[in-house]
C-alpha positions in Angstrom: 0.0 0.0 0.0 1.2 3.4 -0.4 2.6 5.4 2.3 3.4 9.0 3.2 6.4 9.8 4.8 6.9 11.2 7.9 6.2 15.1 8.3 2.9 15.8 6.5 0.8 17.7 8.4 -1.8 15.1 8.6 0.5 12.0 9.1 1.9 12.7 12.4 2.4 9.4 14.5 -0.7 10.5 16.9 -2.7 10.9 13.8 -1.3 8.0 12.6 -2.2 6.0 15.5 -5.8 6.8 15.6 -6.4 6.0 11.9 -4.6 2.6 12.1 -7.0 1.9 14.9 -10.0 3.1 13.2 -8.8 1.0 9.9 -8.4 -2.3 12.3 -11.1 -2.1 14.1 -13.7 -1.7 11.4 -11.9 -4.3 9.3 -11.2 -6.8 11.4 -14.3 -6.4 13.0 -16.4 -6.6 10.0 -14.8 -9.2 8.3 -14.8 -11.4 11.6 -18.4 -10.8 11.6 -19.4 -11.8 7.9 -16.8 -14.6 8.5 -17.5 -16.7 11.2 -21.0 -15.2 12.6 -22.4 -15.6 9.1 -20.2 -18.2 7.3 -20.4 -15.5 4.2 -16.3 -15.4 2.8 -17.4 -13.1 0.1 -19.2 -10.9 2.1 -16.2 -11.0 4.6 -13.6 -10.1 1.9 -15.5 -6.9 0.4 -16.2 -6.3 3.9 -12.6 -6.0 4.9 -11.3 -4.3 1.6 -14.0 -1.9 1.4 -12.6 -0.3 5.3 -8.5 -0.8 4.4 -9.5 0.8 0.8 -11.1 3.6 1.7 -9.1 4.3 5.0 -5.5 2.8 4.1 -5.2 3.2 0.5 -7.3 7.0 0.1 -5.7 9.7 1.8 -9.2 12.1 2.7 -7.6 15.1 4.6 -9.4 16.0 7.8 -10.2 14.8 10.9 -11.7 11.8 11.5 -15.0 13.3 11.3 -14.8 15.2 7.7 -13.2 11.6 6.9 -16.2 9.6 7.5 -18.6 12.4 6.2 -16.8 11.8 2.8 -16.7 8.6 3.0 -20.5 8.5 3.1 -21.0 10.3 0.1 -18.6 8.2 -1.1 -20.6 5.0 -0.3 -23.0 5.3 -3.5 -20.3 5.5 -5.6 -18.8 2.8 -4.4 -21.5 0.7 -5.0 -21.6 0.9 -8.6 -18.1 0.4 -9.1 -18.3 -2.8 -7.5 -21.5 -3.8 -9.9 -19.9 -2.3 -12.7 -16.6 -4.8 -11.8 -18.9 -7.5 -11.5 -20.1 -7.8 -14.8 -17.2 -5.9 -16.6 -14.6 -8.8 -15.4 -16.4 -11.3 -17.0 -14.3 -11.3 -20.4 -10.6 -9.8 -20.1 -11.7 -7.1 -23.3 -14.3 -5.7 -21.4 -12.3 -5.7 -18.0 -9.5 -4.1 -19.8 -12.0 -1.2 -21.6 -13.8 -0.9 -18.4 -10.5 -0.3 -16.2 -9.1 2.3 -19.1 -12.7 4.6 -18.3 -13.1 4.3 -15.4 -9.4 4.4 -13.9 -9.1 7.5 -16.1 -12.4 9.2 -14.5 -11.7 8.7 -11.0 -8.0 9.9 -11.3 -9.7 13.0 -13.3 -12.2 13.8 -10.7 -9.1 15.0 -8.4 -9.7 18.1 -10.5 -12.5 18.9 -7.9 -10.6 19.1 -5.0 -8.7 17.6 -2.0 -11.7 15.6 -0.6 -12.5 14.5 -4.3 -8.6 13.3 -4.9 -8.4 11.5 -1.4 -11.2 9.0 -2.1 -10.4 8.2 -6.0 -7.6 5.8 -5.3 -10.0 4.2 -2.8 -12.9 3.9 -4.9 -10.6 2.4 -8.1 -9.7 -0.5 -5.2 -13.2 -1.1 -5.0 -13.7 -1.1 -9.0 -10.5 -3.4 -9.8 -11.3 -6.0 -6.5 -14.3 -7.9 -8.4 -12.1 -8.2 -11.7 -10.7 -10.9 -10.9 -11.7 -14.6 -10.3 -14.2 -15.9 -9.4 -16.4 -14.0 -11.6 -19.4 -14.7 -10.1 -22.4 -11.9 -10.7 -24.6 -13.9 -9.0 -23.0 -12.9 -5.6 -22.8 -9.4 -6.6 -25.7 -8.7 -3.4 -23.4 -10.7 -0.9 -20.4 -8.3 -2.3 -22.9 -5.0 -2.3 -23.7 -6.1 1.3 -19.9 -6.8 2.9 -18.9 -3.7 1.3 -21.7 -1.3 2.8 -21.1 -3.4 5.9 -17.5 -2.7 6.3 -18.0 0.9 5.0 -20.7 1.7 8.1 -18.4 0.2 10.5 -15.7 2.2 9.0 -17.7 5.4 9.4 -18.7 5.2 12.9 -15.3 4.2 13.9 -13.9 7.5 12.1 -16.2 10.3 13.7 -16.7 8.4 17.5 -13.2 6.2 17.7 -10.9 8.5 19.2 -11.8 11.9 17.3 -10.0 15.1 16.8 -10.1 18.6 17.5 -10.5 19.9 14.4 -8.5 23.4 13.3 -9.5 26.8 12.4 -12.1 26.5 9.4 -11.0 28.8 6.1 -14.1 30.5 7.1 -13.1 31.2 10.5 -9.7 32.7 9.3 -11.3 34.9 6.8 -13.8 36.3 9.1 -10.5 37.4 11.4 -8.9 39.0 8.3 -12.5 41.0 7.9 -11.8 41.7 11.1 -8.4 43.1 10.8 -9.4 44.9 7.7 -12.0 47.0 9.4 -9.8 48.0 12.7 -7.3 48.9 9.9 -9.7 50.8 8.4 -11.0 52.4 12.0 -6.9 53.3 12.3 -6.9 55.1 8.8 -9.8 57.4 9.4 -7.7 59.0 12.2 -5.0 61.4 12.0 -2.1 60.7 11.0 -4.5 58.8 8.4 -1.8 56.0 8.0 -1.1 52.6 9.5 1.2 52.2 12.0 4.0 49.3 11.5 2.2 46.9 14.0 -0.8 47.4 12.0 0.5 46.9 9.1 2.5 43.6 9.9 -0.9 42.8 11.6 -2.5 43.1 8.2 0.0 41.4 5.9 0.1 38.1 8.8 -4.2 38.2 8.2 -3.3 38.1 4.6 -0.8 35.0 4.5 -2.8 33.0 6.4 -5.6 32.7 4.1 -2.9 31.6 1.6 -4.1 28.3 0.6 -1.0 26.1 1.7 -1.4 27.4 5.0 -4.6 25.6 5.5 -5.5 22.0 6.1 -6.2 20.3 3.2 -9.9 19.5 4.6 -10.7 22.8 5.0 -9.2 24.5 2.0 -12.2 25.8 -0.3 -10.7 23.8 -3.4 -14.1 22.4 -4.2 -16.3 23.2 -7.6 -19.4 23.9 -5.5 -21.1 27.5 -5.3 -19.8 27.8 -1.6 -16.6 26.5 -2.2 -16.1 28.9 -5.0 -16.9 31.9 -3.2 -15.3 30.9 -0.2 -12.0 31.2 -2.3 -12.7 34.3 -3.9 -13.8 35.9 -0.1 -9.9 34.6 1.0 -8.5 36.4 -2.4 -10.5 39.6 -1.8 -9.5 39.9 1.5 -5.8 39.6 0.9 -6.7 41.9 -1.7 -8.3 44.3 0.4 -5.6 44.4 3.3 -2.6 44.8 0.8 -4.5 47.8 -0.6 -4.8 49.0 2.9 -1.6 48.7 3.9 -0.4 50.6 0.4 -3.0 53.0 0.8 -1.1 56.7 0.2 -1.8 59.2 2.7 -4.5 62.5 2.2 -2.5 65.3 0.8 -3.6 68.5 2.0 -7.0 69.5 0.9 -8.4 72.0 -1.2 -11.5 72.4 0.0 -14.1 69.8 2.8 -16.1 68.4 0.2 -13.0 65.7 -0.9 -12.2 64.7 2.3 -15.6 64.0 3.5 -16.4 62.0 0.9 -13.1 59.8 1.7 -14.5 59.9 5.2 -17.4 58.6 4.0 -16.1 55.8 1.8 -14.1 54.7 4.6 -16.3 54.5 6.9 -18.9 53.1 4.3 -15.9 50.2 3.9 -15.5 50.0 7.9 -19.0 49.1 8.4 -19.4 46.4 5.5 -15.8 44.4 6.3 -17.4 44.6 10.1 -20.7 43.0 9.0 -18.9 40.8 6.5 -16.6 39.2 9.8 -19.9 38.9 11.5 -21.7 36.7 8.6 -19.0 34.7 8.4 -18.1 33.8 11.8 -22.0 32.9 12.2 -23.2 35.8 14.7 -25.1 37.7 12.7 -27.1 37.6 9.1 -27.4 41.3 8.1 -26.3 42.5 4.7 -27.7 45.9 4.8 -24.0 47.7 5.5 -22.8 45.6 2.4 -25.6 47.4 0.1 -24.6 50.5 1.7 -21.1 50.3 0.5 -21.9 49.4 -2.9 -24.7 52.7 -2.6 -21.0 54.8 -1.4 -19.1 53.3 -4.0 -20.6 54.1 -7.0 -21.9 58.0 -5.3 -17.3 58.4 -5.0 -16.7 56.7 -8.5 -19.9 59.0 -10.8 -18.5 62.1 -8.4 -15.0 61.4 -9.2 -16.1 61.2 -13.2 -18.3 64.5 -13.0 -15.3 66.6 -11.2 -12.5 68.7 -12.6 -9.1 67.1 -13.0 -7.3 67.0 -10.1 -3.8 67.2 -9.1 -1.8 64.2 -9.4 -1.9 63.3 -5.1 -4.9 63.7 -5.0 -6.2 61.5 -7.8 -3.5 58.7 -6.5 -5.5 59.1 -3.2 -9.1 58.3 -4.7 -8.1 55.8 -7.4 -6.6 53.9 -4.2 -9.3 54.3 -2.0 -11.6 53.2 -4.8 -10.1 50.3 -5.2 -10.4 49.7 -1.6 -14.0 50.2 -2.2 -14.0 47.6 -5.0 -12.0 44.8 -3.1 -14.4 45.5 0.1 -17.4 44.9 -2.1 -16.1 41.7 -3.9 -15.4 40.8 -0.4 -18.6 41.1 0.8 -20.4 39.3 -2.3 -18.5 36.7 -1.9 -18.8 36.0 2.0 -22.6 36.5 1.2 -22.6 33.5 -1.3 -20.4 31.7 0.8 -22.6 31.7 3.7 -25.8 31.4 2.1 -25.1 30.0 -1.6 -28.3 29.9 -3.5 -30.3 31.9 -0.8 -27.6 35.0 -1.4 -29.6 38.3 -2.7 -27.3 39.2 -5.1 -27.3 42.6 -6.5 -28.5 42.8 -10.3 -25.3 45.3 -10.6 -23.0 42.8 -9.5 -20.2 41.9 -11.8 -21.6 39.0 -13.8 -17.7 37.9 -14.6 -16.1 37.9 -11.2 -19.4 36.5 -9.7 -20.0 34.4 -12.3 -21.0 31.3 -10.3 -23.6 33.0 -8.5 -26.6 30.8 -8.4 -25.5 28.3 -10.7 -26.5 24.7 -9.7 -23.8 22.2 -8.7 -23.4 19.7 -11.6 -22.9 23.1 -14.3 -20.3 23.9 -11.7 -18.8 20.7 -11.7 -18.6 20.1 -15.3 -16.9 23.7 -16.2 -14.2 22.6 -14.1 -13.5 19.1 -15.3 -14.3 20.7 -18.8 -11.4 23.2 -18.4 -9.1 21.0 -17.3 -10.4 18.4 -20.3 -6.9 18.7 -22.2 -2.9 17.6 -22.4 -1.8 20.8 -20.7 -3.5 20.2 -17.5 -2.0 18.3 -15.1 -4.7 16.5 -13.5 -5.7 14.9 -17.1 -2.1 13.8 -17.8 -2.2 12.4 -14.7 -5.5 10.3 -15.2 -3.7 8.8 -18.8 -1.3 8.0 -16.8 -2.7 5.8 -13.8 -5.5 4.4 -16.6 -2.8 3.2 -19.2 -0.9 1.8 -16.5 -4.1 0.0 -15.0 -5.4 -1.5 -18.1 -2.2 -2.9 -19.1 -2.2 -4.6 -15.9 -5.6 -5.6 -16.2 -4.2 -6.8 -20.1 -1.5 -9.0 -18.7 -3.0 -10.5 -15.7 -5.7 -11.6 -17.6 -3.9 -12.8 -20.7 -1.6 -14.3 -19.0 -4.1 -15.7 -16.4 -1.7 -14.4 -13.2 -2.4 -15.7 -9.8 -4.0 -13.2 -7.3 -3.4 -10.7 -10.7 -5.3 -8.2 -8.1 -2.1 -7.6 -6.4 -0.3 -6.3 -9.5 -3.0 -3.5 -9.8 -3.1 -2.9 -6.1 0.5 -2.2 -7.0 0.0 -0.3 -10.4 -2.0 2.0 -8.3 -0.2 2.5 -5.1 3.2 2.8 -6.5 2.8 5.1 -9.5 3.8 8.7 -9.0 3.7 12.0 -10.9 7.4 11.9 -12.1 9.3 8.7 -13.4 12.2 9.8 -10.7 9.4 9.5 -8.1 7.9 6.4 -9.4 11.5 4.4 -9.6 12.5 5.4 -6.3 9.5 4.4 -4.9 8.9 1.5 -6.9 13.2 0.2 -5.5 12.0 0.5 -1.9 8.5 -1.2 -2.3 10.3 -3.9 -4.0 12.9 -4.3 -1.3 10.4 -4.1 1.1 7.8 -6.6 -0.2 10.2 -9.2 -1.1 11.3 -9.4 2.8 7.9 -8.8 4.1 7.4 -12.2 1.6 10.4 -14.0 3.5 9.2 -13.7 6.5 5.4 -14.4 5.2 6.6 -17.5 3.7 7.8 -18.6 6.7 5.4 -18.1 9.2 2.8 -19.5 6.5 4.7 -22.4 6.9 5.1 -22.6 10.7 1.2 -22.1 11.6 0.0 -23.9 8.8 -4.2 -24.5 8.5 -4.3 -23.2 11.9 -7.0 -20.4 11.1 -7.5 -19.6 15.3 -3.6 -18.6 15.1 -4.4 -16.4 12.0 -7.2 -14.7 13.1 -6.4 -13.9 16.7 -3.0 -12.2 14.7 -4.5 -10.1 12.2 -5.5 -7.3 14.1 -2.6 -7.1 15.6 -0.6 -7.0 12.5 -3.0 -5.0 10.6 -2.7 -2.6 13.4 1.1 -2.8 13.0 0.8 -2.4 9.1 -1.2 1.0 9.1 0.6 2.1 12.1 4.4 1.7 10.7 3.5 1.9 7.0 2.8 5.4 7.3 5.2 6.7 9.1 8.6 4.5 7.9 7.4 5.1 4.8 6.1 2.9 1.4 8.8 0.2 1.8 7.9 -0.8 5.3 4.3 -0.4 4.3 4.6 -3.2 1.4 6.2 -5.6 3.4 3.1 -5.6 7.0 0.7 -5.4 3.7 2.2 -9.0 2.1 1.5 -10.0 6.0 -1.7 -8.9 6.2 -3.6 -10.1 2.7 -1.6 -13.4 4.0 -3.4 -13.8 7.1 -6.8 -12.8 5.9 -6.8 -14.9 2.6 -5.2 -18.0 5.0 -8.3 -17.8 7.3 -10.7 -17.7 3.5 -9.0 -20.8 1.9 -5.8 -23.0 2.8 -2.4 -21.8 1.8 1.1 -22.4 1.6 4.2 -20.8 1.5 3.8 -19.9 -2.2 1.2 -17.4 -1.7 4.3 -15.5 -0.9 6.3 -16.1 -3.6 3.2 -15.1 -5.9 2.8 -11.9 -3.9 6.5 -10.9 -4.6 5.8 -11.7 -8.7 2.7 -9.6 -8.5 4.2 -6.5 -6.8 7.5 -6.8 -9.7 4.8 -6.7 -12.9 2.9 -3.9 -11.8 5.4 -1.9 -10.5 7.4 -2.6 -13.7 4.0 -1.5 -15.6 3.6 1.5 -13.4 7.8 2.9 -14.1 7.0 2.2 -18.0 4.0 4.5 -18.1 5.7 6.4 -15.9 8.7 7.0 -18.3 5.9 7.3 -21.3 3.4 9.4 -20.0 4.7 13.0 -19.2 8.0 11.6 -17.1 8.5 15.0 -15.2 5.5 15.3 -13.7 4.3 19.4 -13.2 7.7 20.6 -13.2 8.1 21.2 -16.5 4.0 22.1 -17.2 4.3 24.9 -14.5 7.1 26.6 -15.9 5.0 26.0 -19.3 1.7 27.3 -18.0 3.1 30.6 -15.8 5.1 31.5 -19.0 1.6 31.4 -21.1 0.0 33.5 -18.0 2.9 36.1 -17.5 2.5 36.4 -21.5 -1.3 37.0 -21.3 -0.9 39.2 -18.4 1.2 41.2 -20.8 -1.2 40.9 -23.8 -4.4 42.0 -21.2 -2.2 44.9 -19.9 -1.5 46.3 -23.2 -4.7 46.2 -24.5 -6.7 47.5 -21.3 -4.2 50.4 -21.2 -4.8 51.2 -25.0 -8.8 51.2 -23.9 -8.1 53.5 -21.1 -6.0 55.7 -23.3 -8.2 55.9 -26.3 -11.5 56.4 -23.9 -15.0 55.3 -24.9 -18.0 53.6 -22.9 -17.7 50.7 -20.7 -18.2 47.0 -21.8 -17.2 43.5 -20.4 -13.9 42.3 -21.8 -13.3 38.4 -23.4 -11.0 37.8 -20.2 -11.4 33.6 -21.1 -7.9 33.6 -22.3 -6.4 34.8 -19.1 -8.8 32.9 -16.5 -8.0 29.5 -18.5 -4.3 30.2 -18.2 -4.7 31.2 -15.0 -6.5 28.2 -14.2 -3.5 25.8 -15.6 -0.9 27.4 -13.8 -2.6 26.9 -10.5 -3.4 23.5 -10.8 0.2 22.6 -12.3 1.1 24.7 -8.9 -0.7 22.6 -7.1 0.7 19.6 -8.4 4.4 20.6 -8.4 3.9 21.6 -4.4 3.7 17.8 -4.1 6.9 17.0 -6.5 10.4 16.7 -5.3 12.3 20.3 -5.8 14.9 19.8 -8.1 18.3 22.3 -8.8 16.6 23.5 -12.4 13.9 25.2 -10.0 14.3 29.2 -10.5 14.0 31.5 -7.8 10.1 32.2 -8.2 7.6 33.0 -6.4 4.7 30.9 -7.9 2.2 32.3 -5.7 2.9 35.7 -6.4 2.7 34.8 -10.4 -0.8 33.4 -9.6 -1.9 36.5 -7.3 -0.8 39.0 -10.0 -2.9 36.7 -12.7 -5.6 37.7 -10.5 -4.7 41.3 -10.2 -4.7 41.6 -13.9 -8.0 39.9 -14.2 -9.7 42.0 -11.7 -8.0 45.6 -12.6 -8.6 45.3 -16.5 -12.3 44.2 -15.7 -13.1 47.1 -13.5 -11.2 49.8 -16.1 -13.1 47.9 -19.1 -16.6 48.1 -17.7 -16.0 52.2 -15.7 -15.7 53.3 -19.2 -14.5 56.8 -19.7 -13.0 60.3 -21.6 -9.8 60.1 -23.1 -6.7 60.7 -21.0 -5.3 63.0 -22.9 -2.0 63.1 -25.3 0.5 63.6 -22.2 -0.8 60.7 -19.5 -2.1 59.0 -22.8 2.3 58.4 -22.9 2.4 58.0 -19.4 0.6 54.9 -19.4 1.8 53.9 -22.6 5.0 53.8 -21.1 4.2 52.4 -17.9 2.0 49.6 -19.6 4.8 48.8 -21.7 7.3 48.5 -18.8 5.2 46.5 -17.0 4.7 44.5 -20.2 7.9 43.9 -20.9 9.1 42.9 -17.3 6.4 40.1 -17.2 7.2 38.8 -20.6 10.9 39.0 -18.8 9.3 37.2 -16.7 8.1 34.5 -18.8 11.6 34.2 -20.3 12.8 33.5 -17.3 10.6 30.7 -16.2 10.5 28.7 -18.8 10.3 28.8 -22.9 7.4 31.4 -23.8 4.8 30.7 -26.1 5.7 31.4 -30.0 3.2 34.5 -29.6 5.3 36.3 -27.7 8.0 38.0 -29.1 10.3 40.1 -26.5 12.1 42.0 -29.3 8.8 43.3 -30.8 7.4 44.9 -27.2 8.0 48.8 -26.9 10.1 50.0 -24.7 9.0 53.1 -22.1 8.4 56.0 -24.4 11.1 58.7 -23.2 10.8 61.2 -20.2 6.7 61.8 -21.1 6.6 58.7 -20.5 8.8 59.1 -16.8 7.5 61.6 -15.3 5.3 62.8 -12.9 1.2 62.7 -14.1 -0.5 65.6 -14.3 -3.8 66.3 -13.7 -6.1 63.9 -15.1 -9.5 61.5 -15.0 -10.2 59.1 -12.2 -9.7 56.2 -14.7 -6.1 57.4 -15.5 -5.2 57.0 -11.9 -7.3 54.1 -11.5 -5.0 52.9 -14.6 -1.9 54.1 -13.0 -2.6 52.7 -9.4 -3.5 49.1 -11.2 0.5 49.4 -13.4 2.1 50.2 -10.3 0.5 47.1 -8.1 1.8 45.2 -10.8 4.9 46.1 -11.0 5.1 45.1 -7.0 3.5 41.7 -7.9 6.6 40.9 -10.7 9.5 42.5 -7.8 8.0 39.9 -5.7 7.9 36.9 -7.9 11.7 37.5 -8.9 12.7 39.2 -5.4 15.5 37.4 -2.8 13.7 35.6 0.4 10.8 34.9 -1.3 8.9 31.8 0.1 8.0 30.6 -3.4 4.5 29.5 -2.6 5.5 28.4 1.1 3.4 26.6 3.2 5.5 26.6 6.7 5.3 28.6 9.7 9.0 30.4 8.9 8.4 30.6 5.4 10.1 27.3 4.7 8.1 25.4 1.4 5.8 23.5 4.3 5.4 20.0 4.7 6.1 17.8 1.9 3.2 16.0 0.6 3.5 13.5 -2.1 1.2 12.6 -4.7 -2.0 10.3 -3.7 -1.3 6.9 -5.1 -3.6 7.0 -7.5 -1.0 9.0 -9.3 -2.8 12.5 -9.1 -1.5 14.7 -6.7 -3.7 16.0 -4.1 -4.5 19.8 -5.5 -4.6 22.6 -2.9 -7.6 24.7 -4.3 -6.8 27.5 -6.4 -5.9 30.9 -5.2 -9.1 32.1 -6.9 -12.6 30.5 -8.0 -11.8 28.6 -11.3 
């Protein structure tokens, strides 16, 4: 079986401990039951491999509770995979064709999320255990019935055996950041109208820990739902909204009350939404009326800000800044509102149909535009479902062709052993070897000491099935082979008599589908994400460029307000998180550059969200002087990110460095003069950027760190189903 090592968050050896008692007691106790209460051995084997699949072999992050609650919606699944099996493994063509679908589906579906990836390789156990002799349909109700038996059992045992505190929720965390926001806000409406250095460290610690490797796997909004969605887009505006608070410039002196008081007022409108927004999210209170203010105060500052004269260059920084604290405080509170009541949420019919475009969409749309966008050789999840499912039908080919004893074994193998990388999969594949060929020593042996004596064998298994999940985990995948050859050992000698040989079989089995499994390793995309990140955050820094020029050239040249076709940029940004994702699970190597991949995803999002709001304010024409001003920023900017792209990794053949303009001359370096709200807006939106790209390329970065210190976190390898468990984007894709 596969194994984490140890150090992942969720595989400490308390953790450990109370899963491998959970997983022992419902086996054992189930397959005791169906065995020798009710004299039913099929019952008694689905029994037992339905617990050890779904609790040894999956990986569902959480505590034991959000375990078992996945594990029930799990359970109708489950059920027609093991009917599907049935009458699938009747001719080895079908079996074969059957495995290729199906194996590549439920590797596929890790595309929806952590809880989604962390049953597949559980539920493909259950499809591949009836495709194999005996075929016998006509006990498919016996099977149906161990499995759901052994399943139940396994259930109760996970949320009333032993169970956890669980951690802070991502809801909880971004209810304290709404928190922090508003007493940051309080602080700025007071002289001297700036943050203090507490406050501000304050508000950028608020901000990284809604990054999504900070959080627990279980509780990382990673999912395709409505909830989930908006849950993740709540977390990215309120990063949003704190950095903008930290950055936001002080008041220059004023000309006259009127200005001021209407910053007053939009901070204070701002204040009281992010206070009621912390409220709805941490449960204590329902109201949204402070939210509809806001949006009431926002767009009073931006039609006042289009109707007044030019203003000075400070003071139109000021108000393009605080209206983009305005902004990020109402996507804020959209999103906590659809969060918190999905469906039920009143949305505003002036809410931005792009950013909010999930908004009262049923769940199986939902679902299928994310499987759909990640329906393709560039994403990472779907090279990883080719993968596992080539690897499991030729398993499924050759142990039924070749008719190969216990041929279960070599796709129990196929599937636990098959990483993300070829390096990965033949280093795990020598130590699962090594490991299962002395684990089938000393199985041969005692097999041939105890003999028929079933009593011996059953009163052992528990305690080496405790010992298997317990050590397994923690010593890592070559211990873990060898307790597993000792455990199917003991609970197929209690089902039918054996000899020493089932050992030697066991050991034959684990060589042909760990020998499958390093093939398609070596054939099917052999370096895993590594190379499809660099890939896909090339493509995204070159369509950031592309979006910046063209949303600048819209803001130059003036005109009404229309929604842009972002879809280029939100499917790139899409690939590179998910290839993030991935790679965060993949051995670092020395080609690694120094980049901050989170910060390459954030400014995707930055982009995406600035050229919306400047495409739909609409606008007069800047004017032939700022027009060159943010030519010339837009083009630095521009060229930095496809820098950028360079640097990373081979950019796509549309981008062509040497054909970018260069910043256009001292126009172009100079102070602005007076101007429209949209040319600060403009300006204010180039400059962010510019911070986003220092940061990806800057010294000390913690390149998409998960740790306390910064550090990349906790290793965590990829599930064993050969898709790596995805940490939810840093936005809703």
């Amino acid at each position: 079986m596969g194994a984490e090592p140890e150090g992942s968050a969720d595989r400490g050896p308390a953790v450990v401990t109370r899963r491998a008692l959970r997983t022992t007691l419902s086996a054992c106790v189930s397959f005791f039951i169906c065995l020798y209460a009710l004299d039913r051995p099929v019952a008694a084997t689905y029994a037992l491999f339905a617990a050890v699949s779904m609790a040894a072999l999956s990986h569902i992050p959480g505590t034991g509770r959000q375990r078992a609650a996945v594990m029930v919606k799990a359970t109708p699944a489950a059920w027609v995979l093991l009917t599907l099996g049935t009458y699938l493994a009747i001719r080895t063509w079908s079996a074969v064709v059957g495995m290729l679908l199906i194996g590549f589906f439920l590797a596929f579906v890790a595309a929806a999320g952590p809880r989604a990836a962390g049953a597949a390789p559980g539920l493909q156990l259950l499809y591949i255990l009836p495709c194999f002799p005996p075929y016998a349909p006509d006990t498919l109700g016996e099977r149906l019935v161990g499995a759901t038996f052994g399943l139940l059992l396994l259930v109760l045992a996970e949320a009333f055996v032993l169970p956890e505190e669980p951690g802070p929720t991502y809801r909880r965390l971004a209810a304290d950041a709404a928190g922090t926001a508003a007493r940051c806000v309080a602080e700025l409406g007071r002289a001297p109208y700036a943050l203090s250095a507490a406050s501000a460290e304050t508000a950028r610690a608020a901000g990284e820990s809604l990054r999504p490797f900070r959080v627990d796997e279980a509780d990382r909004p990673a999912g395709p739902g409505l909830r989930d969605r908006a849950l993740s887009h709540a977390g990215l505006a309120a990063r949003t909204l704190l950095a903008r608070l930290v950055n936001l410039p002080p008041p220059p002196p004023p000309p006259g009350p009127v200005p001021m008081e209407q910053e007053a007022e939009v901070l204070a409108a701002v204040g009281r939404a992010v206070t009621e927004t912390a409220t709805l999210l941490d449960g204590t209170s329902g109201t949204t009326e402070a939210a509809a203010a806001l949006r009431r105060v926002r767009e009073q500052a931006s039609a006042s800000a289009a109707r007044e004269a030019p203003a000075t260059a400070a003071r139109g920084r000021r108000r393009a800044a605080l209206l983009e604290v305005a902004d990020a405080a109402v996507a804020l509170t959209t999103a906590a509102e659809l969060a918190v009541r999905g469906r039920r949420a009143r949305v505003p019919d002036d809410v931005d149909s792009g950013r909010f475009w999930y908004a009262g969409r049923l769940a199986p749309r939902l679902w299928w535009h994310r499987l759909a966008g990640h329906a393709g050789p560039r994403s990472v999840y779907f090279q990883n479902a080719v993968r596992i499912s080539l690897a499991l039908a030729a398993a499924r080919t050759v142990a039924g062709v070749d008719s190969l004893p216990h041929g279960f074994w070599a796709m129990l193998a196929v599937l636990s052993l098959t990483r993300t990388t070829a390096a990965q999969t033949r280093a795990t594949v020598r130590v699962a070897i090594t490991g299962t060929l002395l684990g089938a020593l000393a199985t041969g042996l005692l097999l041939a000491l105890i003999g028929g004596h079933t009593t011996v064998y059953a009163i052992a298994l528990p305690f080496v099935m405790m010992t298997a999940f317990r050590v397994g985990p923690v010593r890592g995948v070559g211990w873990a082979q060898g307790m597993f050859t000792l455990v199917v050992a003991f609970v197929f000698a209690q089902l039918a008599p054996v000899t020493w040989q089932l050992a030697e079989v066991r050991i034959l089995d684990v060589v042909i589908g760990s020998m499958i499994g390093v093939v398609f390793g070596v054939l099917a995309w052999p370096r895993g994400a590594q190379r499809e990140l660099h890939r896909a955050v090339a493509l995204l820094l070159t369509t950031e460029a592309e979006t910046v020029e063209r949303t600048t050239a819209a803001v130059v040249e003036g005109g009404p307000g229309h929604v842009p076709d972002d879809r280029p940029l939100q499917h790139a940004l899409t690939m590179a998180e998910s290839a993030f994702a991935q790679h965060q699970n993949e051995p670092r190597t020395s080609e690694d550059p120094t980049t901050d991949w989170q910060a390459a995803m954030m400014s995707g999002h930055h982009v995406l969200w600035g050229s919306r709001r400047l495409f739909v304010r609409g606008g007069p024409a800047v004017g032939p002087a700022n027009g060159a001003r943010l030519d010339g920023r837009a083009a630095g900017v521009a060229t930095r990110m496809r820098e950028a792209a360079e640097a990373v990794g081979v950019a796509p053949e549309a981008a062509d460095p040497q054909s970018v303009p260069l910043p256009g001359g001292s126009a172009a370096d100079g102070p602005p003069g007076v101007s429209s709200p949209r040319f600060f807006a403009a300006l204010a939106w180039l400059d962010s950027l510019s911070v986003d790209i220092e940061r990806m390329r800057g010294p000390g970065h913690p390149s998409g760190s998960s740790g306390p210190n910064g550090s990349s976190g906790p290793h965590r390898p990829p599930g064993p189903s050969g898709a790596s468990r995805p940490s939810g984007p840093a936005g809703p894709s």
